[in-house]
MDAnalysis code that builds the backbone (N, CA, C; Angstrom):
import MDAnalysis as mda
import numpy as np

u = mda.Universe.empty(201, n_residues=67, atom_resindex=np.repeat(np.arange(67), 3), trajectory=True)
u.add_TopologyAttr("name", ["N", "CA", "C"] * 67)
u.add_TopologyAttr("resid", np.arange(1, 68))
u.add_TopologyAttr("resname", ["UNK", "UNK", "UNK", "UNK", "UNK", "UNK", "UNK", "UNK", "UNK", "UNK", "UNK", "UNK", "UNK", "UNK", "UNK", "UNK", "UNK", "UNK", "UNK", "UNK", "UNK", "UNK", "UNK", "UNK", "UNK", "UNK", "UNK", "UNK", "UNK", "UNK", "UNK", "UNK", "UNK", "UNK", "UNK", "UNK", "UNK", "UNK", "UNK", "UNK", "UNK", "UNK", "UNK", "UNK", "UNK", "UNK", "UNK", "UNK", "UNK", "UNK", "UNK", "UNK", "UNK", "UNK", "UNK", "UNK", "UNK", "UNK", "UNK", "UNK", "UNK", "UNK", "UNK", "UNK", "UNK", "UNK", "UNK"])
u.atoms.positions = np.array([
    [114.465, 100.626, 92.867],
    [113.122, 100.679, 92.344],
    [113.016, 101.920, 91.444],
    [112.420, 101.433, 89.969],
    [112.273, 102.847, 89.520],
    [111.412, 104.015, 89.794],
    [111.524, 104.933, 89.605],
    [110.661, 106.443, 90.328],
    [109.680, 106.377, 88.896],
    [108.431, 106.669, 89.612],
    [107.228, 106.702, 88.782],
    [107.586, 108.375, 88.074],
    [106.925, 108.296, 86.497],
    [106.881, 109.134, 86.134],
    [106.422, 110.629, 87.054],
    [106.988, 111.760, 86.912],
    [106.349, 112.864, 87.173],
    [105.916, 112.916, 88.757],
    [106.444, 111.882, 89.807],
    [106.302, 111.247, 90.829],
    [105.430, 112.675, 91.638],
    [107.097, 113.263, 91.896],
    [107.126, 114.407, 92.886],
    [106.414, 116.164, 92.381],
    [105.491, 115.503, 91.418],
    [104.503, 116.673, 91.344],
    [103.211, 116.703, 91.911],
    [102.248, 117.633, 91.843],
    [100.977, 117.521, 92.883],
    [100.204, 116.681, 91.900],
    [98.753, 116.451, 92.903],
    [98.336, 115.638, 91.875],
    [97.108, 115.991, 90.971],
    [97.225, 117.552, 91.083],
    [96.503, 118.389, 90.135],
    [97.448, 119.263, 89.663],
    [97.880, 119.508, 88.423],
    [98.316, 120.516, 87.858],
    [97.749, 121.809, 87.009],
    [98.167, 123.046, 87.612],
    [97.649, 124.020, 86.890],
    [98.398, 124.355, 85.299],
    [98.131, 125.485, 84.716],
    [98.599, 125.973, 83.360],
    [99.662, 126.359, 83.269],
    [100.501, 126.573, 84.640],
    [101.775, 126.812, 84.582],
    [102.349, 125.880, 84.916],
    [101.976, 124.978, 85.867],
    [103.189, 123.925, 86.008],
    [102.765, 122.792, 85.134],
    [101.839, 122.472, 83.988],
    [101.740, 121.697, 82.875],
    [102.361, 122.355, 81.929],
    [102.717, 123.580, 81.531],
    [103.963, 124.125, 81.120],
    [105.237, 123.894, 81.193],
    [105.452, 123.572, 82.763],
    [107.022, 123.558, 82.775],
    [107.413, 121.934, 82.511],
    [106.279, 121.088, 82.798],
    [106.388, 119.767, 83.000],
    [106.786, 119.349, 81.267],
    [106.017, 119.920, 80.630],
    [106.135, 119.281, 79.374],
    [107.172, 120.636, 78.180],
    [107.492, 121.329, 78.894],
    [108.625, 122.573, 78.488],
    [107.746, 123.283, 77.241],
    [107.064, 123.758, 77.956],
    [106.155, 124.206, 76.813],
    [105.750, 125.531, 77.102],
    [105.425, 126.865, 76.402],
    [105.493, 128.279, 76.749],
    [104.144, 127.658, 77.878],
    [103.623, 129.219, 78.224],
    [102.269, 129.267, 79.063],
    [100.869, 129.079, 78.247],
    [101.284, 129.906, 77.017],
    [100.019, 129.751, 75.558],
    [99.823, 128.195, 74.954],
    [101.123, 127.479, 75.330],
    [101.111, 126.189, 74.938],
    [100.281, 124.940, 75.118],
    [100.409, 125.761, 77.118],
    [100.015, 124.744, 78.105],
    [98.446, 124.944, 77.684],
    [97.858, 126.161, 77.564],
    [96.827, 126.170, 77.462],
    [95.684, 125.902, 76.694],
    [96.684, 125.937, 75.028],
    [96.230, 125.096, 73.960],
    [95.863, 123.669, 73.759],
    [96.908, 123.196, 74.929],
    [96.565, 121.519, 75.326],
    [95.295, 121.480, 75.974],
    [95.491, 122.621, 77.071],
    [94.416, 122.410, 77.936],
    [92.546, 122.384, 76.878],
    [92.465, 122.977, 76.086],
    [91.699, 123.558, 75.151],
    [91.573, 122.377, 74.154],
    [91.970, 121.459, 73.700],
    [91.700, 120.424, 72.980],
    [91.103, 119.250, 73.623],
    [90.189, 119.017, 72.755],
    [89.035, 118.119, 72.792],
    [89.072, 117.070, 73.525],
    [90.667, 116.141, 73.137],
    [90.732, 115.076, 73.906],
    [91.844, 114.827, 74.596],
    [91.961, 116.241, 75.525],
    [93.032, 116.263, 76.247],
    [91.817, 116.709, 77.788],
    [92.819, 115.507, 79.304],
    [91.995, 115.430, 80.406],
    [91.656, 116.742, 80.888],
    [90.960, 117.407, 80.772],
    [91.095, 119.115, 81.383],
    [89.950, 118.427, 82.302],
    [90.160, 119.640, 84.033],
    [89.336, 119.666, 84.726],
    [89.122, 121.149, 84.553],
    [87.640, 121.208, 84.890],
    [87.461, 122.497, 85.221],
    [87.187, 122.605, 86.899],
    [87.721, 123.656, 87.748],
    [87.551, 124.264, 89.208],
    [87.085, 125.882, 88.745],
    [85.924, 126.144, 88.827],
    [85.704, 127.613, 88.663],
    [85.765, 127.637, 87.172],
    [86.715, 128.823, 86.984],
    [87.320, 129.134, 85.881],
    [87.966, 128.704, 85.561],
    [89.125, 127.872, 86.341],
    [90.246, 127.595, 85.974],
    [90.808, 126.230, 85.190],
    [91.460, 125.913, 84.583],
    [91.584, 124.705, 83.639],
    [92.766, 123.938, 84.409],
    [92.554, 122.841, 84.706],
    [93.612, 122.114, 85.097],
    [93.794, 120.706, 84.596],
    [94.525, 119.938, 84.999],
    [95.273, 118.296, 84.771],
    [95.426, 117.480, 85.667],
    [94.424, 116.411, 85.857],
    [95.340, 115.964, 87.569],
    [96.176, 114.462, 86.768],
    [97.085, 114.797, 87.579],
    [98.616, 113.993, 86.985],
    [98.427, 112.944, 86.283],
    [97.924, 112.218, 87.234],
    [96.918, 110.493, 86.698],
    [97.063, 110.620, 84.817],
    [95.724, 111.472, 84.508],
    [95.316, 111.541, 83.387],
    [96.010, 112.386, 82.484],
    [97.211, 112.818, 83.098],
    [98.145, 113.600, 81.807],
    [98.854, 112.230, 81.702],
    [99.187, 111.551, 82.991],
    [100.316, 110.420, 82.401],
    [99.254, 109.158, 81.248],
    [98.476, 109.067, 81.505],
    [97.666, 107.817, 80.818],
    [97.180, 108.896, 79.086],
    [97.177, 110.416, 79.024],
    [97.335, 110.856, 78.080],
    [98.748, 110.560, 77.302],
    [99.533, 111.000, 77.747],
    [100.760, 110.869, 77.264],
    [101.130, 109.660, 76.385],
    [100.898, 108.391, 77.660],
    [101.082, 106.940, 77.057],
    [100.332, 106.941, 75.909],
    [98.971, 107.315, 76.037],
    [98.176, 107.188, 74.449],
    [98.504, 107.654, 73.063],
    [99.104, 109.016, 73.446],
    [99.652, 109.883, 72.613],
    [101.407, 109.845, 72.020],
    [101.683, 109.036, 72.548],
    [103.459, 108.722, 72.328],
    [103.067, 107.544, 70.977],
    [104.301, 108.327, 70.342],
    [104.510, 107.091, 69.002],
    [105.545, 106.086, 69.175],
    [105.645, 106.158, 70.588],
    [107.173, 104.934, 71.235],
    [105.947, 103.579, 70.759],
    [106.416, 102.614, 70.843],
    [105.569, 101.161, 70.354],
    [105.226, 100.512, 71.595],
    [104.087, 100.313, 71.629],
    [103.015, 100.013, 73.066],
    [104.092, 98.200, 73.411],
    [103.927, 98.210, 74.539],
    [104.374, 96.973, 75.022],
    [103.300, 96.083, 75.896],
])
């Protein structure tokens, strides 16, 4: 059976581990986080991703050809 994308990560990600996920500095992660139509949650202060909606971002955002 194939392993779901990004399986064995939590299912909120902070600014550092949406960094490492997508190999991207820490200023990177956060620039994503900071655009308009990218899933950001806010907790407090803090900016996060819960997995779900980075993967259904991604799919939207890939120039691979929709099936």
């Amino acid at each position: 059976m194939p392993k779901e994308p990004l399986e064995d990560l939590p299912d909120v990600l902070d600014a550092g581990q949406l960094a490492e996920v997508l190999h991207l500095s820490r200023s990177g992660a956060y620039n994503l986080l900071n655009k308009p139509d990218f899933p950001t949650l806010r907790v407090g202060g803090k900016k996060m991703v819960m997995k779900q909606e980075l993967i259904i971002w991604m799919h939207r955002n890939t120039n691979a050809p929709k099936s």
